[in-house]
SENULUM-936522 format. One record per residue (C-alpha): x, y, z; residue in three letters; residue number from 1. Coordinates in steps of 0.5 Angstrom, whole numbers, padded with zeros to 4 digits. Layout:
+-------+-------+-------+------+-----+
|    px |    py |    pz | rest |  nr |
+-------+-------+-------+------+-----+
|     X |     Y |     Z |  ALA | NUM |
...
+-------+-------+-------+------+-----+
END
This chain:
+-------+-------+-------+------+-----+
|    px |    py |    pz | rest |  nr |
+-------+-------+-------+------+-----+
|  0300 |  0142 |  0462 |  UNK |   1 |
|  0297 |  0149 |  0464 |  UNK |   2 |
|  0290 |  0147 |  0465 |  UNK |   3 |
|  0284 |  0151 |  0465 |  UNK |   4 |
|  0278 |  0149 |  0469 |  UNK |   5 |
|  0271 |  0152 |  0467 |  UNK |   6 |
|  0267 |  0151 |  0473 |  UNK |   7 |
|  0261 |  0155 |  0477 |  UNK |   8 |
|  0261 |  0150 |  0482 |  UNK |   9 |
|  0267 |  0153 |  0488 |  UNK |  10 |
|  0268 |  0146 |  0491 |  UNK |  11 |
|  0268 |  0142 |  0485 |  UNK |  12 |
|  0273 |  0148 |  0482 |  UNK |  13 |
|  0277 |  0147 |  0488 |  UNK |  14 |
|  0277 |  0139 |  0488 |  UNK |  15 |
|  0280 |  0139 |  0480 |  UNK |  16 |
|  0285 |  0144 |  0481 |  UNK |  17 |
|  0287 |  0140 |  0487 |  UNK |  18 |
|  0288 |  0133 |  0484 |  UNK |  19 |
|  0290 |  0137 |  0478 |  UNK |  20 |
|  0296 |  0141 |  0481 |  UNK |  21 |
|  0298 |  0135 |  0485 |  UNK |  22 |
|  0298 |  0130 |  0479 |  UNK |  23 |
|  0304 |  0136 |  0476 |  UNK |  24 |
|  0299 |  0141 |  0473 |  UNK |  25 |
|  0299 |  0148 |  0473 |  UNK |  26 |
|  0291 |  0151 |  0473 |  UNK |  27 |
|  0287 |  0156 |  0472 |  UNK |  28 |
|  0280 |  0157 |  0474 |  UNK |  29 |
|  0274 |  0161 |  0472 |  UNK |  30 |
|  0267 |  0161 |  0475 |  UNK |  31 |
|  0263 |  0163 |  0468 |  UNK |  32 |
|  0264 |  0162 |  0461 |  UNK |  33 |
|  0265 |  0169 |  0459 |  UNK |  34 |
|  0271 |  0170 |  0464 |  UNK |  35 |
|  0273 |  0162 |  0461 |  UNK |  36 |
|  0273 |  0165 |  0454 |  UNK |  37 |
|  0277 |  0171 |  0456 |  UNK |  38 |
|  0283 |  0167 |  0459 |  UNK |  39 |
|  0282 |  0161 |  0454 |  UNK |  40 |
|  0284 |  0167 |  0449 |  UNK |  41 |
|  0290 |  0170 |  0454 |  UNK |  42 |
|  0293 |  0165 |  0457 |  UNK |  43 |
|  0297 |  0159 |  0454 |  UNK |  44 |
|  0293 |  0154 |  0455 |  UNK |  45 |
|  0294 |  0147 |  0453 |  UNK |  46 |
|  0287 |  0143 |  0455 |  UNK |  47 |
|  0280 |  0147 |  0458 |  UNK |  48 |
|  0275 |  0143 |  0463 |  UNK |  49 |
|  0269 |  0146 |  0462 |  UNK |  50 |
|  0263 |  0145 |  0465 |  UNK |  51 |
|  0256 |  0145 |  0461 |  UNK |  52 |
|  0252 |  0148 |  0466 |  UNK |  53 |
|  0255 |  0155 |  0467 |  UNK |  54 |
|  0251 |  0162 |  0469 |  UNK |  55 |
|  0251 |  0166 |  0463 |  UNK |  56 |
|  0253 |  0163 |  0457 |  UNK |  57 |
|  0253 |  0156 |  0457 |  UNK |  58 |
|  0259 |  0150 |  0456 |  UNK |  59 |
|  0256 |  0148 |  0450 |  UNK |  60 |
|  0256 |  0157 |  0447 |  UNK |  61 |
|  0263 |  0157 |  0451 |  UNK |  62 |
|  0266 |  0150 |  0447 |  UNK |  63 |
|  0263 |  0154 |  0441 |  UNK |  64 |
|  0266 |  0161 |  0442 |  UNK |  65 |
|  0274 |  0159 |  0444 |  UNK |  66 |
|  0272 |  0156 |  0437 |  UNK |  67 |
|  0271 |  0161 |  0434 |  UNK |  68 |
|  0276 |  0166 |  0437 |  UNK |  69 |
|  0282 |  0160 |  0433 |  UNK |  70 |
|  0283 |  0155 |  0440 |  UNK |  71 |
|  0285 |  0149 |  0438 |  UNK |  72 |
|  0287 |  0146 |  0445 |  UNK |  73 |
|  0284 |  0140 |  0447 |  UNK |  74 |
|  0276 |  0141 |  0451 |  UNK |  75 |
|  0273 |  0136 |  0455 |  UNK |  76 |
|  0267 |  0137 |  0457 |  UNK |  77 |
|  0264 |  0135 |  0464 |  UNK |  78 |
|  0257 |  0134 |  0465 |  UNK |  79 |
|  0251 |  0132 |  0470 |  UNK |  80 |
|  0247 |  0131 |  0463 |  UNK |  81 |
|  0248 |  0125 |  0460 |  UNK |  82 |
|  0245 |  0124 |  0454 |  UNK |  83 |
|  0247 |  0122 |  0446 |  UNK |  84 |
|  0243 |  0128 |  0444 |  UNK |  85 |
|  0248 |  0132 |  0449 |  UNK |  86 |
|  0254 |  0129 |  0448 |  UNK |  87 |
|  0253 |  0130 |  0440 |  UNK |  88 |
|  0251 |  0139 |  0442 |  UNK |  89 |
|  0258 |  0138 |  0446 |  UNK |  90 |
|  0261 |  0134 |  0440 |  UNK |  91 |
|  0258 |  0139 |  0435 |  UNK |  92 |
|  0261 |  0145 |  0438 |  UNK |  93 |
|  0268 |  0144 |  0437 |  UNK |  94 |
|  0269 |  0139 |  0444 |  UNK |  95 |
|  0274 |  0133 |  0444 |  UNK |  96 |
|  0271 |  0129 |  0449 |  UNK |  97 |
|  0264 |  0129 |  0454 |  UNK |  98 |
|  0265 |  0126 |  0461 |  UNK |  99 |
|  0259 |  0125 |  0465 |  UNK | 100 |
|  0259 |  0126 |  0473 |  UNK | 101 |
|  0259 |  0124 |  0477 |  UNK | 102 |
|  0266 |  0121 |  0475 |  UNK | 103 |
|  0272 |  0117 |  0478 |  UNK | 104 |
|  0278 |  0123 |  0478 |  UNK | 105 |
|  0283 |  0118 |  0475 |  UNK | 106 |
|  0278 |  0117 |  0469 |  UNK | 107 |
|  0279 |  0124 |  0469 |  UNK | 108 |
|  0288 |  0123 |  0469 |  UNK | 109 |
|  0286 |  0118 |  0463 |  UNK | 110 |
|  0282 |  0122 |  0459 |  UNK | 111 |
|  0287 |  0128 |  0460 |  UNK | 112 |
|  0293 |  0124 |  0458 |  UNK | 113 |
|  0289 |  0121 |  0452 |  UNK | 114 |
|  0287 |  0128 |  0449 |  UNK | 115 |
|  0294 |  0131 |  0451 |  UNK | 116 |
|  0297 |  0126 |  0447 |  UNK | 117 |
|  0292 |  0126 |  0441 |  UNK | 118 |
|  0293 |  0135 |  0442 |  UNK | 119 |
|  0301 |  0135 |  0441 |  UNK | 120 |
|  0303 |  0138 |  0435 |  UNK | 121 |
|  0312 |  0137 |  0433 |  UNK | 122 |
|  0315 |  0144 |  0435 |  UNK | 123 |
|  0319 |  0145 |  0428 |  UNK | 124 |
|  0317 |  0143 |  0421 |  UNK | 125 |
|  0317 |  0136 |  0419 |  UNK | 126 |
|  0316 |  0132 |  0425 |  UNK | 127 |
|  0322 |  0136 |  0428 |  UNK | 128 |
|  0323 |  0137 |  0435 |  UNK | 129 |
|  0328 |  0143 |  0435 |  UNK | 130 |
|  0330 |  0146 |  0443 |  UNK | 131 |
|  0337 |  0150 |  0444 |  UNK | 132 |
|  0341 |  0146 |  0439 |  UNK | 133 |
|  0338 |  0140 |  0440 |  UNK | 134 |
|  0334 |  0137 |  0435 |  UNK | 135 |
|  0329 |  0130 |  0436 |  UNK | 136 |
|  0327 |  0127 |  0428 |  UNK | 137 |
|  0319 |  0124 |  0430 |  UNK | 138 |
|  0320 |  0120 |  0424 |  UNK | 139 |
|  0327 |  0118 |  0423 |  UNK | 140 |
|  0327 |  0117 |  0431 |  UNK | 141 |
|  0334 |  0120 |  0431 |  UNK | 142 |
|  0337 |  0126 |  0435 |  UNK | 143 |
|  0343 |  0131 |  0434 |  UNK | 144 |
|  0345 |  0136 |  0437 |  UNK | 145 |
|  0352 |  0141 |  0434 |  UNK | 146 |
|  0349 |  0137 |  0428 |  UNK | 147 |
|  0353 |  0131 |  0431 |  UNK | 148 |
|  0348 |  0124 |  0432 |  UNK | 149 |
|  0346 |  0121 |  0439 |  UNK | 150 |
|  0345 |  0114 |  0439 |  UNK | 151 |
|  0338 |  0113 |  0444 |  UNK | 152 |
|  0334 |  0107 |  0446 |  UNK | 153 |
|  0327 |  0106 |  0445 |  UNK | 154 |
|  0325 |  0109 |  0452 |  UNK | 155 |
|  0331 |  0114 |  0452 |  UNK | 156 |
|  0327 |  0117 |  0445 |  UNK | 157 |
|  0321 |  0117 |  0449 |  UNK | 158 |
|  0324 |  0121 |  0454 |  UNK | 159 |
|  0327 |  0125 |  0451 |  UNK | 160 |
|  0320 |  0127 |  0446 |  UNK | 161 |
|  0317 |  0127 |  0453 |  UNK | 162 |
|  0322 |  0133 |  0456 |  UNK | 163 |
|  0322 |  0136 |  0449 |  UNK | 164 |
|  0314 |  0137 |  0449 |  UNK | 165 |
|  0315 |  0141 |  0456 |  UNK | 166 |
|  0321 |  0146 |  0455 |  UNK | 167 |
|  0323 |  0149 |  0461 |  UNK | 168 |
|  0316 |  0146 |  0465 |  UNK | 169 |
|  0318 |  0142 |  0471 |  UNK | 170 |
|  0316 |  0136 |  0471 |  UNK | 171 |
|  0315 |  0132 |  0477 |  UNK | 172 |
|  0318 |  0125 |  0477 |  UNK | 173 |
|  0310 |  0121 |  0478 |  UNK | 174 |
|  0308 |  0124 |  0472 |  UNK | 175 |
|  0314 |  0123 |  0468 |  UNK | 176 |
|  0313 |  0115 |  0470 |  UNK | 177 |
|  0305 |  0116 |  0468 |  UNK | 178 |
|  0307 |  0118 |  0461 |  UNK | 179 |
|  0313 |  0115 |  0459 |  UNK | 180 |
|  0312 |  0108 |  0462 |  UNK | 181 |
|  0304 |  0108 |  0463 |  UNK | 182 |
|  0305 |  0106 |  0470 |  UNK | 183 |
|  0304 |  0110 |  0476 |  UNK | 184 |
|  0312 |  0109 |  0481 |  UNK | 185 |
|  0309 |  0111 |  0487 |  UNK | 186 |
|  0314 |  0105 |  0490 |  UNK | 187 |
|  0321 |  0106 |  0491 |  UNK | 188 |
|  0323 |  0105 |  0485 |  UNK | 189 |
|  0329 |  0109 |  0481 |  UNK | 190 |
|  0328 |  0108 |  0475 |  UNK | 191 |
|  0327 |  0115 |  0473 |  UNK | 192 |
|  0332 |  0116 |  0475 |  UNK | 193 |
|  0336 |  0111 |  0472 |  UNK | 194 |
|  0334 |  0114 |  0465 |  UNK | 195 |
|  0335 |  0121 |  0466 |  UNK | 196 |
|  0342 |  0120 |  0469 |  UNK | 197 |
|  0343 |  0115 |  0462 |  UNK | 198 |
|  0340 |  0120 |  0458 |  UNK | 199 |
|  0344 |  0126 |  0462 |  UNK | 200 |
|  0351 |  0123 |  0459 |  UNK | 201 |
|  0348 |  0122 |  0452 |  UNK | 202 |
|  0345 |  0129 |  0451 |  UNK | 203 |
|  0349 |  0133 |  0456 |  UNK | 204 |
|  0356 |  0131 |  0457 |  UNK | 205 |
|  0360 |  0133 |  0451 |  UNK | 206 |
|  0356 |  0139 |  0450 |  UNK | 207 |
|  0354 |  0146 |  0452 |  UNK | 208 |
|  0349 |  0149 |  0455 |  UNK | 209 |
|  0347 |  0143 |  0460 |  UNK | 210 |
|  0339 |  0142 |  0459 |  UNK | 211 |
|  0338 |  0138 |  0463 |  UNK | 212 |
|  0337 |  0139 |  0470 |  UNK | 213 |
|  0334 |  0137 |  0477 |  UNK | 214 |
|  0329 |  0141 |  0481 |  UNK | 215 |
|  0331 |  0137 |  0488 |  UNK | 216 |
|  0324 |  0136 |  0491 |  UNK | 217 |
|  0320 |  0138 |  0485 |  UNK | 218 |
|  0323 |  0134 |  0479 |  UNK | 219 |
|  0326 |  0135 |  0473 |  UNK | 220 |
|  0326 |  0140 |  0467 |  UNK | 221 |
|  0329 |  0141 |  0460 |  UNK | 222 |
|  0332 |  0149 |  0459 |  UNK | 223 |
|  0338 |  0153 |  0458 |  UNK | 224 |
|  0336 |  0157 |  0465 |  UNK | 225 |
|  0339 |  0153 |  0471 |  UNK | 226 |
+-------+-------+-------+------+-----+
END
């Protein structure tokens, strides 16, 4: 995901955009809510981290404007305040979420993962997943490619879905185990790989273009660029 992260203090930016890149994230900092409207506008950004108290216009006025300005990503609102009366002015102003600092970094992840499912939206019309000439049907749980069928597992399915969200994004091997087993492989295991080779076979070897490939050191990615 491409993260803006709206933060005046320059620690605490810099301490999100660290753990963020780390957890496979592409981020983008601005330091006041008028700089984070304007890059929330520019920028292809699939989730904002806005903090309330910001010099000049204020999270809550910078939730409200990147509303206004026809942004529907995912904001989630990071704050020292509080109280119901402040989460629902956030809530009100078109935010998804409000997360009270101070705040464990991994109960950020969750939280991220959490709007990032509910923010997805099919690329393609009735629930169809459409990259190259490969096409994911959500609702019938089928995947073709030159029109012919490919016979998937339940998690080769989820895999697939998961690369095909993220077209042509590198996709680090931690976060693809996060989001499609819910569990962090930080051990030896060989299971990501185990499932890419399997569904390497499934949607690349009778066809052409390959799509998709392995980035040694970073991860993988679904694209029609090697």
């Amino acid at each position: 995901m491409q993260i803006l992260v709206v933060e005046d203090e320059p620690k605490v930016a810099a301490f999100l955009k660290q753990g963020l890149e780390e957890s496979g994230h592409e981020v983008l900092c601005a330091s006041d809510g008028i700089d984070g409207r304007r890059l929330a506008k520019e920028k292809a950004v699939d989730l904002v981290l806005l903090d309330v108290m910001l010099p000049g216009l204020n999270g809550v006025d910078t939730c409200r404007a990147i509303r206004h300005d026809g942004g529907r990503m995912p904001i989630l609102m990071l704050t020292a305040l509080g109280t119901t009366d402040d989460k629902v002015a956030g809530l009100d102003a078109g935010a998804d979420d409000y997360l009270v600092k101070p705040f464990e970094f991994q109960e950020l992840l969750a939280r991220i993962r959490s709007l990032s499912r509910r923010g997805q939206a099919p690329q393609g019309t009735e629930g169809v997943l459409i990259y190259a000439d490969l096409h994911l049907d959500l609702m019938k749980k089928e995947a073709t490619r030159h029109g012919q069928r490919i016979l998937l597992t339940a998690k080769e399915f989820t895999l697939l879905e998961f690369f095909m969200r993220n077209p042509d994004r590198v996709l680090p091997r931690t976060l693809i185990s996060e989001r499609v087993w819910d569990i962090d492989f930080h051990t030896g295991t060989n299971v990501v790989e185990a499932y890419i080779k399997l569904l390497r076979k499934k949607v690349d070897r009778d066809f052409e273009p390959k799509l998709i490939h392995n980035r040694v050191g970073l991860g993988y990615i679904l694209t029609e660029h090697p």
